[in-house]
C-alpha positions in Angstrom: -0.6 5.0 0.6 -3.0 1.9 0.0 -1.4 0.8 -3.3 2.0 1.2 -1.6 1.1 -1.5 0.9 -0.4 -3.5 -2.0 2.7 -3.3 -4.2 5.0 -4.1 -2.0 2.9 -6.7 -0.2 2.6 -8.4 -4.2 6.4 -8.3 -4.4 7.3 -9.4 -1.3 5.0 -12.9 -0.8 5.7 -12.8 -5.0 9.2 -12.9 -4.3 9.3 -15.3 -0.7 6.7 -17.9 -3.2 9.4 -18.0 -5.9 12.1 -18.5 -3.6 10.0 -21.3 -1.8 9.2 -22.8 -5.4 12.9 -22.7 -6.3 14.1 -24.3 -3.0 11.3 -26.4 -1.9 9.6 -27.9 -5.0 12.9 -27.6 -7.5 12.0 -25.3 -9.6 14.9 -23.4 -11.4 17.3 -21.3 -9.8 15.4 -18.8 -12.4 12.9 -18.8 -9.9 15.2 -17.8 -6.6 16.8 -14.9 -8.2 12.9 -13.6 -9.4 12.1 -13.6 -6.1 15.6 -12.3 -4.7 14.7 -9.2 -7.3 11.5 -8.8 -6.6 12.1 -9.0 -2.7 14.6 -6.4 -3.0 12.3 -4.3 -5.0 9.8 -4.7 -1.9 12.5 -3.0 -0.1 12.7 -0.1 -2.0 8.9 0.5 -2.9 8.3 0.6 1.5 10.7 3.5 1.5 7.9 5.6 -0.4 5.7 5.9 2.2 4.5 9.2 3.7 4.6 8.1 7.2 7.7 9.2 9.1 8.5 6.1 11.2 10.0 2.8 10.2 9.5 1.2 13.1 5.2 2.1 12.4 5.4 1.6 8.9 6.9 -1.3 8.9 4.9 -2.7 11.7 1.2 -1.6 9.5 3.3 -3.6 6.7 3.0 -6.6 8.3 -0.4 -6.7 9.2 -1.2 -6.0 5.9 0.7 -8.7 4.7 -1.0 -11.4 7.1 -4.2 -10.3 5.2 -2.7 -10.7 1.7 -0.8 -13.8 2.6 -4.0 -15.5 3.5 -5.6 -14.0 0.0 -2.6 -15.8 -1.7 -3.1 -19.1 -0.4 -6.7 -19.1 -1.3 -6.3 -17.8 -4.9 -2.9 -19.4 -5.7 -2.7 -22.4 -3.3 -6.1 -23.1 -3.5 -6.1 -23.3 0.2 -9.4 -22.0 1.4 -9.3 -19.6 4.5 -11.3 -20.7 7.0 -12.9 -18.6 10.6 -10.0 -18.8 12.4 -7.5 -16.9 9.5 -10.1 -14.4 8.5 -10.6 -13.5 12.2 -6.4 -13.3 12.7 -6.5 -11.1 9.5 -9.2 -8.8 10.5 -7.8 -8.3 14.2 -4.1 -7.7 12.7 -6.0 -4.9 10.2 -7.6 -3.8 13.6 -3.8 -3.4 15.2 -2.7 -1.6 12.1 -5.1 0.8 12.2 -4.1 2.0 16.0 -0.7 1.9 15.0 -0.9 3.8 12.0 -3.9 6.4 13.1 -3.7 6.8 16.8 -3.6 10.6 17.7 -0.2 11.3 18.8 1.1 14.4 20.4 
């Protein structure tokens, strides 16, 4: 389940930075249809999770991608995180959690 999320979180802000190299800083149309591949490929990968909602799955996916989204502007923007995104990141982890592992009935 964990390397799910982290697969697909790599290939879909992989896929959104290619297409934002491509379009905003000119790189080659090489770049757009790397990411348009490996966005779609993001697609797919979600669709092996165990859980049974879409909606839930989904919604845990993008709290986890806040979390690597800041990870990727540190380590490949150089932009260093500061209080304010590690607290946003830890309290969307926090929502994930409930949304994912609240008992249901």
């Amino acid at each position: 389940m964990v390397a799910l999320f982290l697969i697909a979180g790599l290939a879909e802000i992989g896929g959104g930075y290619l297409i934002w190299q491509w379009l905003r800083e000119g790189r080659s149309y090489l770049y757009g249809i790397t990411g348009g591949l490996a966005l779609a490929l993001y697609g797919v990968i979600a669709t092996f999770q165990a859980f049974p909602s879409f909606g839930r799955v989904y919604a845990a996916y993008g709290g986890v991608f806040i979390v690597m989204s800041v990870l990727w502007g540190w380590g490949v923007d150089k932009k260093i995180p500061d209080f304010y995104d590690w607290l946003g990141a830890a309290i969307c982890l926090v929502g994930v959690s409930i949304i994912l592992f609240a008992p249901r009935h």
